[in-house]
C-alpha positions in Angstrom: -41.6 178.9 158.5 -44.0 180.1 161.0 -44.1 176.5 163.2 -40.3 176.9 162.8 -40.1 180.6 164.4 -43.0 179.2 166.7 -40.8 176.2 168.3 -37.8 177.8 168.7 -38.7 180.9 169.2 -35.7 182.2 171.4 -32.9 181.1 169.3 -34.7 183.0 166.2 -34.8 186.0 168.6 -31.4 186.1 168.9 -30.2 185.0 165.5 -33.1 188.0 163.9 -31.6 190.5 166.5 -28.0 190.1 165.3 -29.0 190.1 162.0 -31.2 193.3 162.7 -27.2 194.5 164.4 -25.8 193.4 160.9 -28.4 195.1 158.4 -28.3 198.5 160.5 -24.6 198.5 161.0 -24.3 198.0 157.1 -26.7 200.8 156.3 -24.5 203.1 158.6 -21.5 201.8 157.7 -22.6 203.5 153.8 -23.2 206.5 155.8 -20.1 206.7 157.6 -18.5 206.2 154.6 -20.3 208.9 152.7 -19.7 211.1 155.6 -16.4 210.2 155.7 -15.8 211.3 152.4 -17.3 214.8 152.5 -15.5 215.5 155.4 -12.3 213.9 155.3 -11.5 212.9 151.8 -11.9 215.1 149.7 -10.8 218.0 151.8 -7.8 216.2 152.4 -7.3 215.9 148.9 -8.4 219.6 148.4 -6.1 221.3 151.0 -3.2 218.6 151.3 -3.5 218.3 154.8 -5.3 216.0 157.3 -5.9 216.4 161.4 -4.6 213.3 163.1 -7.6 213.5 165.5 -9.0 213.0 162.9 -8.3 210.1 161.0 -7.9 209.0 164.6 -11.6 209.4 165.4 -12.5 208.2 161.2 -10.8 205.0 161.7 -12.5 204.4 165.3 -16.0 205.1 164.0 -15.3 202.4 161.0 -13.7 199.7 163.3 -16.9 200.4 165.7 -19.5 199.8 163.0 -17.1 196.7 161.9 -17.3 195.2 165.6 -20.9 195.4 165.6 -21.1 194.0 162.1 -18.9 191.1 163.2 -21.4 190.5 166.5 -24.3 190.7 164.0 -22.9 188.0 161.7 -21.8 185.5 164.7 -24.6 186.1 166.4 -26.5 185.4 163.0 -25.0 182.2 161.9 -25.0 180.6 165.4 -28.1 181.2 166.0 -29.5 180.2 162.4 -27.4 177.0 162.6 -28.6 175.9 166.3 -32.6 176.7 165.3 -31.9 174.4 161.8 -30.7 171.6 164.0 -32.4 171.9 166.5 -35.8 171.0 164.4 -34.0 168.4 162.3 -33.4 166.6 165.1 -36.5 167.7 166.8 -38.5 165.9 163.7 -36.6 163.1 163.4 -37.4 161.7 166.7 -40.7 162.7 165.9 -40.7 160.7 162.8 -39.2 157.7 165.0 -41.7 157.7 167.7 -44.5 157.8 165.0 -43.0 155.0 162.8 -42.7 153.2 166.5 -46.6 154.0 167.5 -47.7 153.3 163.8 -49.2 149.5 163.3 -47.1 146.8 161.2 -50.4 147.0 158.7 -49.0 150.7 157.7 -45.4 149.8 157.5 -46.3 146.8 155.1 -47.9 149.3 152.8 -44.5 151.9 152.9 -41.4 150.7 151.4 -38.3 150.5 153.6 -36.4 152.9 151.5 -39.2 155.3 151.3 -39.3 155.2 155.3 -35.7 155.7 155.9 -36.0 159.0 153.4 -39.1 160.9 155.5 -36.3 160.0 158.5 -33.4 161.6 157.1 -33.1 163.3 153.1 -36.8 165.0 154.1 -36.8 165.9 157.5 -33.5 167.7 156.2 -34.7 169.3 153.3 -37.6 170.5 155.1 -35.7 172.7 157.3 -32.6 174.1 154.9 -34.4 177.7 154.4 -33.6 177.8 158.6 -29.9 178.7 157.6 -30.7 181.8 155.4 -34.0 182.7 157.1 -33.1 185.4 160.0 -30.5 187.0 157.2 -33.4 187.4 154.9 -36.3 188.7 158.0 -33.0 191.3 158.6 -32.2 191.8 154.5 -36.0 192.9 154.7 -35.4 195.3 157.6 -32.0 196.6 155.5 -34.5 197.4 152.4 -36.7 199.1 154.3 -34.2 201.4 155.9 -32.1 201.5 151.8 -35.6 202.9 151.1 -36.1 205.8 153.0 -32.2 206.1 153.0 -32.7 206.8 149.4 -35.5 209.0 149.5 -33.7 210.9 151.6 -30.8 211.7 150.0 -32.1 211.7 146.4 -35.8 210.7 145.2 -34.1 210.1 141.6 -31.8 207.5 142.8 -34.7 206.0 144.7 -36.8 204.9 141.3 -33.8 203.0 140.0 -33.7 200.9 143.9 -37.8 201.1 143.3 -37.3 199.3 140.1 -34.3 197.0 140.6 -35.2 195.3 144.3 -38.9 194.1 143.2 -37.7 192.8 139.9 -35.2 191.0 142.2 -38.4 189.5 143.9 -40.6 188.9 140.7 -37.4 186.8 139.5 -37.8 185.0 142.6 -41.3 183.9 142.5 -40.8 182.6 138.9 -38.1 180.9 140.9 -39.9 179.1 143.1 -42.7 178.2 140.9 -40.8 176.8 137.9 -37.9 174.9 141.0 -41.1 173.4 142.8 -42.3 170.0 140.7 -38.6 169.6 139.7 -37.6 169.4 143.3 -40.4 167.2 144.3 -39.6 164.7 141.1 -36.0 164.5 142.7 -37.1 164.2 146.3 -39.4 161.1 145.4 -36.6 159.6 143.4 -34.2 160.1 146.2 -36.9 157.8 148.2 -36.7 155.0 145.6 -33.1 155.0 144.5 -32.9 154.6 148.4 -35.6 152.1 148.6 -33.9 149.6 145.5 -30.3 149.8 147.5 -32.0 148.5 150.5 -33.6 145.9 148.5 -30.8 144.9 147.2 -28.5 144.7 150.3 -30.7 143.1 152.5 -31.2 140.2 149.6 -27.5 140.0 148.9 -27.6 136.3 149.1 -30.3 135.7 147.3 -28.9 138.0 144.8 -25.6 136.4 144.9 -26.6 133.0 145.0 -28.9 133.1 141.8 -26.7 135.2 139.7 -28.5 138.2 139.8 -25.9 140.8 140.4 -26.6 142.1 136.4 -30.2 142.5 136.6 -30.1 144.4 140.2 -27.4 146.6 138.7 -29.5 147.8 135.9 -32.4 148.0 138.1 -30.7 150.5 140.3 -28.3 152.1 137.3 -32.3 153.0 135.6 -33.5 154.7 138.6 -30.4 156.1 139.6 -30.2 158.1 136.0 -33.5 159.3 136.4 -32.5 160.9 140.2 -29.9 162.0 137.8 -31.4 163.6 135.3 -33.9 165.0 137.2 -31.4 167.0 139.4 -29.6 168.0 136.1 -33.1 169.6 135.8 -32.9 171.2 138.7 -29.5 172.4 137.9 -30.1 173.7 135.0 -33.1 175.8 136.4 -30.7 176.9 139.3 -27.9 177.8 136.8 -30.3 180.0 134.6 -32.1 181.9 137.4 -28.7 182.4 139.8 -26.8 184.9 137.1 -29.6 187.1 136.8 -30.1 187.3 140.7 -26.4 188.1 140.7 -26.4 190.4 137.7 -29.2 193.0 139.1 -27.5 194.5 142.4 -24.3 194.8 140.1 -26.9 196.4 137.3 -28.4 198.6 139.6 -24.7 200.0 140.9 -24.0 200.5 137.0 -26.9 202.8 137.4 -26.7 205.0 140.1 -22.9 205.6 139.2 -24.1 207.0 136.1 -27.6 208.9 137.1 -25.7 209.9 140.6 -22.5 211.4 138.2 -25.5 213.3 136.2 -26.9 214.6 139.8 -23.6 215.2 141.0 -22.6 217.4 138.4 -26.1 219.5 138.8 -25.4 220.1 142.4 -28.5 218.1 143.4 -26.5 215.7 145.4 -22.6 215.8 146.7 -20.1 213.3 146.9 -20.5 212.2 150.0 -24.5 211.4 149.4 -23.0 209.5 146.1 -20.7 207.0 147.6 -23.6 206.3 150.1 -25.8 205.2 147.8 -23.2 203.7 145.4 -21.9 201.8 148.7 -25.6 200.7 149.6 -26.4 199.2 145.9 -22.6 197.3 146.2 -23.4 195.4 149.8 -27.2 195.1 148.9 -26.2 192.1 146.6 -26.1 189.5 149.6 -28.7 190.3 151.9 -30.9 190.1 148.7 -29.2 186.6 147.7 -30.2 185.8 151.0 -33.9 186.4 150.3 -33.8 184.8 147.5 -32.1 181.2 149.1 -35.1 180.9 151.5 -37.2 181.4 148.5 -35.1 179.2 146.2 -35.1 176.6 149.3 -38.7 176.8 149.5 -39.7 174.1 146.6 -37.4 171.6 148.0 -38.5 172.4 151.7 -42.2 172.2 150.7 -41.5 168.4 149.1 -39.7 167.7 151.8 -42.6 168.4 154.8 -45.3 167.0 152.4 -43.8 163.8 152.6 -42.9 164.5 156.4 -46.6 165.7 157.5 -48.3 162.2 155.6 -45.6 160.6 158.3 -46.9 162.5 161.2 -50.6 163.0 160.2 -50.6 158.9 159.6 -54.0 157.9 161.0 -53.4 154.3 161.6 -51.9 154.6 165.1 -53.4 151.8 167.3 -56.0 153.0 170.3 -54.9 152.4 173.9 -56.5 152.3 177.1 -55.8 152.1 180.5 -56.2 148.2 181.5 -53.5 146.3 183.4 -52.7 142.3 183.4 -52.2 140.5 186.4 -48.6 140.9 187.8 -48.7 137.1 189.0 -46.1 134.9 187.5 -49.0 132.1 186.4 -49.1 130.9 183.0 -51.6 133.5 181.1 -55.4 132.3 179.8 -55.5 133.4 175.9 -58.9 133.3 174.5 -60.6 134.7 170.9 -64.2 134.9 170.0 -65.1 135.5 166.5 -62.1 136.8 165.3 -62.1 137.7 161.7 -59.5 139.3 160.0 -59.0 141.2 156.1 -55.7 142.4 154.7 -56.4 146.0 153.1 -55.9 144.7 149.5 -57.4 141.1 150.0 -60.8 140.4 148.5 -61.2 137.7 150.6 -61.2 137.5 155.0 -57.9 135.9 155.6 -59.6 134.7 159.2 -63.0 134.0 159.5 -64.9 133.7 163.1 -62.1 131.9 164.9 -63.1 131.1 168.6 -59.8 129.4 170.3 -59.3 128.9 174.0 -55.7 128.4 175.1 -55.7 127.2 179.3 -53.4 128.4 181.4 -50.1 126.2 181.6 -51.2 124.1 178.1 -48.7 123.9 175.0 -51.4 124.3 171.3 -50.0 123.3 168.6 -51.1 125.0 165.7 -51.0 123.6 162.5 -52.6 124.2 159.1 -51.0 124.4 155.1 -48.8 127.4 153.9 -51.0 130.5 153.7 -54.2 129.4 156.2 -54.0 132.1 158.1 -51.5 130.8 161.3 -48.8 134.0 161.0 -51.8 136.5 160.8 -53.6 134.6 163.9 -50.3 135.0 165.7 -50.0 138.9 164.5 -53.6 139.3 166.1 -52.6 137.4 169.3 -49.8 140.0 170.0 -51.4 142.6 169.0 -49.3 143.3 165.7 -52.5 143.7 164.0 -55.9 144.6 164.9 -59.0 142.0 163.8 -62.0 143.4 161.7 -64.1 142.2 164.4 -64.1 139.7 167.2 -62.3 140.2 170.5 -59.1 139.0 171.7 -58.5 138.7 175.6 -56.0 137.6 177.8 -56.7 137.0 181.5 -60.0 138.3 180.9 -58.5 141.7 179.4 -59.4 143.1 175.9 -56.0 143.5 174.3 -57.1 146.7 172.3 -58.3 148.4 175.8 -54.9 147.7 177.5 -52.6 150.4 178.4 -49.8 150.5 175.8 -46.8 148.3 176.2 -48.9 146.0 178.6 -49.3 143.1 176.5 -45.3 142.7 175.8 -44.8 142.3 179.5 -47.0 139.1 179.2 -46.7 138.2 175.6 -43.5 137.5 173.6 -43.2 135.7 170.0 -41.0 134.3 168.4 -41.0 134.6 164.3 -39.8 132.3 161.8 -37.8 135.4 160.3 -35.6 135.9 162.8 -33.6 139.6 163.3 -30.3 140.3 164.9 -28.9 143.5 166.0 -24.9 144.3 164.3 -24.5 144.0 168.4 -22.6 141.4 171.1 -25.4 138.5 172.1 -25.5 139.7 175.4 -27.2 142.7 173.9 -28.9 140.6 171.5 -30.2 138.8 174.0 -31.6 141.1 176.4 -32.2 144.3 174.2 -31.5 146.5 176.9 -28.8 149.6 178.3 -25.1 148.5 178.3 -24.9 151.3 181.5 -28.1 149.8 183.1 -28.5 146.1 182.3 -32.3 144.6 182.9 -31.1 140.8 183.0 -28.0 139.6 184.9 -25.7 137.2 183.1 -27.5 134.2 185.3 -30.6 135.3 183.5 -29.0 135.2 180.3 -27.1 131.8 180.6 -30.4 130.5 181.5 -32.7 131.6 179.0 -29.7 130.6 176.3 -29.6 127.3 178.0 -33.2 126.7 177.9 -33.0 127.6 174.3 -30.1 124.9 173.4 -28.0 127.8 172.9 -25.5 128.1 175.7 -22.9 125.6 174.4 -22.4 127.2 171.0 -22.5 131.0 172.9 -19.7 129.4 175.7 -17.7 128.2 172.2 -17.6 131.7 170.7 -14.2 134.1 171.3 -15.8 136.2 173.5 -18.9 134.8 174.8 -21.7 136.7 175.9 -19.6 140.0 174.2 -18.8 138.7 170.7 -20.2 140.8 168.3 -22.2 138.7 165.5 -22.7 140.8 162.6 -25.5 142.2 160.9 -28.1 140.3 161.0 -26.3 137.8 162.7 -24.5 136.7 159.6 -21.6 135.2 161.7 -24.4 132.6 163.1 -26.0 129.5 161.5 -29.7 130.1 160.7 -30.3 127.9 163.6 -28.5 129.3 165.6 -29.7 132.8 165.1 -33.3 131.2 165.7 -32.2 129.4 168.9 -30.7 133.6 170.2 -34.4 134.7 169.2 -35.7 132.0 170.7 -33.9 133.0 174.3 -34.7 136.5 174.0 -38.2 135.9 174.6 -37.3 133.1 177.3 -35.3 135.9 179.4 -38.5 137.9 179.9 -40.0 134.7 181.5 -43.1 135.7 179.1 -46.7 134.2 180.7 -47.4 133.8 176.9 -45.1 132.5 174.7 -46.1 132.0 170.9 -43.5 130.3 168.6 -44.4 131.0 165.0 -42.6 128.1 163.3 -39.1 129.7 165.3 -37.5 126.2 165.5 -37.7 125.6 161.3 -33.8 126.1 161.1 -32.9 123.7 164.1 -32.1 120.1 163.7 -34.7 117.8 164.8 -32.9 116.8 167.9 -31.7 120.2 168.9 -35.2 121.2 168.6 -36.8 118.3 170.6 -34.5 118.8 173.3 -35.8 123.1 173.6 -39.4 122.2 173.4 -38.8 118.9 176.0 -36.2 121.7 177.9 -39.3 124.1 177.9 -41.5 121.6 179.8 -38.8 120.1 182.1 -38.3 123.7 183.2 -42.0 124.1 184.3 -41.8 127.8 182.8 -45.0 129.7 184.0 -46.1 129.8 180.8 -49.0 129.2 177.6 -47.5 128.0 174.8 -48.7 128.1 171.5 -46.6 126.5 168.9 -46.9 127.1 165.0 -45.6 123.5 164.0 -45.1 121.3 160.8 -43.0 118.4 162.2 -44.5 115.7 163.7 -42.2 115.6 166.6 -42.9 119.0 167.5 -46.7 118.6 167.4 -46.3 115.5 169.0 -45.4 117.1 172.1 -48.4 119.5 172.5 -51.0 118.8 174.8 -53.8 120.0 172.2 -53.8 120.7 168.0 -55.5 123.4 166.7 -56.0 122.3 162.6 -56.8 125.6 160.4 -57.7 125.4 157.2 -58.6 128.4 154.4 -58.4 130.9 157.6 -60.9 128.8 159.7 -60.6 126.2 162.9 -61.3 122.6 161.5 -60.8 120.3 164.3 -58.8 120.5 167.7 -57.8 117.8 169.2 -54.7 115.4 170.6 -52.5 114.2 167.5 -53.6 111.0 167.3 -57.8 112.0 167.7 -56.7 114.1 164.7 -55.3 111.7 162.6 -57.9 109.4 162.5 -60.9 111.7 162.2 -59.2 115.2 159.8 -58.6 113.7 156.4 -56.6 117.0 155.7 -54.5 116.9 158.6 -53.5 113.2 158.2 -52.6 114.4 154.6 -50.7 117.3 155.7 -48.4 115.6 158.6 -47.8 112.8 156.0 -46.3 115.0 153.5 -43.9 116.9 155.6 -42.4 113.4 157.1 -42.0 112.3 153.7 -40.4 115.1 152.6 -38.5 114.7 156.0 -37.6 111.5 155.3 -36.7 112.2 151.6 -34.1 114.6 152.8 -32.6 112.2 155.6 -31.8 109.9 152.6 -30.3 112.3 150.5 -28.4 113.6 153.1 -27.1 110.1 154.1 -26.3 108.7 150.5 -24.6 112.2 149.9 -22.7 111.3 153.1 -22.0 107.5 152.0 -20.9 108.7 148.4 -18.2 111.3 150.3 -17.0 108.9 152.2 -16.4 106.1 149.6 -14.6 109.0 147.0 
């Protein structure tokens, strides 16, 4: 509460002020009232008779203290709701930019569904005491001024406020401590039950496809009673504690009716002093509701900023420094020295002590079995991850000491996992501001022709604006890895890596981008994560990696006769190759003769 009043602190100002306005006018309003009575009331009900001037003057003073009430309340509840979402807004970007500075090594150890809760359920419930918190700073001030009020008019009356408003508070507490683990439990389910839907609509095919749509059911139905039950829980707790908050103002009016009657008839008090207090206990019911939803809020708030904070207080933020890259558009010199590289719950180095050299202008091939080590090399290259040890440089520069963003100027890869944006492939293409474009459409056409995607773009109802879907699920796979593919082209990158980004393209389409890429004399190093021989055919230089270490570089054929394991390797993928050009052809024949 205190970093809320701390960053907004003019808005609370104002919303604490008018509910000062409102708890004062409220307090006098019981003492107009009373007044009221003694001196207009009763004797009008005494002598038959009342002065126009002065029910005149009565009704002004009530509608005055109602005005200022009214100002008190909007002044209030504006000024609460603006401060509330102000800092969920405020916290969300916050939450953003940190998942945004944050390394992919943290995100791999958060789920998605988790990640999208801290950004949106948390941040939320961290801030809903905001709402009720200037009515309860200015129920607090009411009480206090009830307090001496009551003193004042009657010490007797006082006890029964004395004992009624702290049992209001102790009921409170008990509250808060009993809400607290329940409303945790709920917010963590919220996270998973989140977490298992994004699951399962991001695999929707593979779901689909296998005949899965039963088990994923039951798997979200099970987690989804528990969030269930476990807000029943909190429910129930909520249902048992609210009467009782309700059921002690009302209580407490019970009793000063009776013990004021008692003092009214002894002549201690009068009237007047008896609807005061009587009024006081009757409106005293919400501003101490009030108190009680910050407190009540409280359990869920506290959950809420716990998992907020771990967001914020994350410690694996990458170090930056200050160093620049060369501006020149020249093909960029990519060298590592004993690079080794661990993934936090590996037993085993992943990398060990690679040394590669990429010259300016030369297109590697890098080429190794499923799980050597080439994704995470290519992670390290761009910085996605930082190695246990060893040093990366580019141009001479260590990666880790240059000025943030600075390598993705230079730099741009292109994964085998491609992502599209639910957005036109002009945007797709060039990631940038509809209202302030950063490529021109000659840019675009280029970089899509130079990715052997121009033709298909040219064929689609729109062009350059038709929107493709989320994910791109309007698109072939290879022709959503062909859009990826030109996305890094249009930044006419110095580096360009392509981690197997050509898997979904036929053979000849993808002969015809990597020739294209050479034709084009791009100013750029090109490493190439490559199975097919074709493709590795057409690097200058292969880089073989094997159990997370460089066996042999060389041209294709120096390799093939000297790296039993490579020979092996390039083998089996053209025979599996082959084995699917046959199928495919006697599935073709056998179509054509039915």
């Amino acid at each position: 509460m205190g970093r809320a009043i701390s960053e907004q602190r003019g808005i609370f100002t104002i919303a604490l002020s008018s509910s000062a306005l409102f708890g004062a006018m409220t307090v006098a309003n019981a003492f107009v009232l009373g007044e009221l009575t003694g001196r207009v009331v009763l004797p009008s009900l005494r002598d038959g008779d009342v002065a126009t001037g002065t029910l005149v003057l009565a009704a002004l003073v009530i509608l005055g203290v109602a005005v200022l009430k009214i100002v008190g309340i909007l002044g209030r509840r504006i000024g609460a709701g603006v401060m509330q979402y102000r800092l969920q807004a405020s916290y969300r970007r916050q939450v953003s930019r940190q998942y945004l500075r944050l390394p992919l090594s943290w995100h791999n150890r958060h789920p998605t569904g988790q990640l999208l809760s801290n950004a949106n359920s948390d941040v939320e419930a961290s801030w809903y005491p905001i709402a009720p918190l200037p009515f309860a700073c200015g129920a607090i001030l009411m009480l206090v001024i009830t307090a001496v009020a009551l003193v004042l008019i009657d010490p007797v009356l006082a006890l029964i406020g004395l004992v009624v408003f702290p049992t209001i508070f102790a009921i409170n507490i008990v509250y808060s401590r009993v809400m607290s683990p329940r409303v945790s439990r709920a917010q963590q389910l919220r996270a998973e039950v989140s977490g298992i839907a994004h699951e399962s609509f991001d695999g929707a095919l593979v779901v689909k496809t296998l005949g899965r749509e039963a088990e994923e059911t039951e798997r979200f139905r099970e987690r989804a009673e528990e969030l269930r039950d476990s807000l029943i829980a909190v429910g129930k707790v909520r249902g048992t504690f609210d009467p009782m908050m309700e059921a002690l103002p009302a209580l407490g009016t019970l009793a000063v009716l009776l013990f004021g009657t008692m003092r009214l008839e002894s002549g201690a008090i009068d009237a007047g002093d008896l609807v005061s207090v009587a009024y006081l206990f009757t409106v005293l019911a919400l501003p101490i509701r009030a108190i009680g939803w910050v407190l009540g809020d409280l359990p869920r708030a506290l959950a809420g900023w716990d998992r907020v904070s771990a967001v914020l207080s994350a410690t694996g933020e990458q170090k930056h420094g200050e160093g620049r890259l060369p501006s020149a558009a020249t093909p960029a010199h990519l060298h590592a020295t004993d690079v080794t590289f661990t993934y936090a719950d590996a037993d085993e180095a992943v990398l060990s002590r690679i040394t590669l050299d990429i010259t300016p202008g030369r297109t590697v091939a890098l080429v190794g079995p499923t799980g050597s080590g080439k994704s995470t090399l290519v992670s390290l290259f761009v910085r996605l991850v930082d190695p246990d040890s060893g040093q990366i440089l580019v141009d001479g520069a260590d990666i880790g000491r240059l000025r943030e963003g600075e390598l993705s100027t230079a730099a741009a890869v292109v994964a085998q996992a491609t992502f599209l944006f639910d957005d036109t492939v002009r945007q797709n293409v060039s990631l940038g501001d509809e209202t302030d474009p950063v490529y021109g459409d000659a840019e675009i056409w280029r970089a899509l022709k130079l990715a052997q995607a121009d033709r298909f773009v040219r064929a689609l109802p729109d062009g350059l604006e038709t929107r493709i879907g989320e994910r791109g699920t309007t698109l072939s796979g290879g022709q959503r890895q062909r859009l990826a593919l030109a996305r890094a082209l249009v930044r006419r990158p110095r580096l360009l890596i392509l981690d197997d980004a050509t898997s979904s393209v036929d053979p000849a389409v993808e002969a015809a981008i990597l020739g294209g890429l050479r034709a084009a004399d791009l100013a750029s190093s090109v490493l190439v994560v490559a199975y097919r021989r074709a493709t590795i055919m057409l690097a200058d230089e292969v880089v073989y990696v094997e159990h997370g270490r460089i066996l042999a570089r060389g041209t294709h054929d120096e390799l093939l006769d000297s790296v039993p394991g490579y020979t092996a390797l390039i083998r089996a993928y053209s025979d599996a190759a082959e084995q699917r050009r046959l199928e495919s052809a006697s599935a073709g024949r056998d179509e054509g003769a039915a």
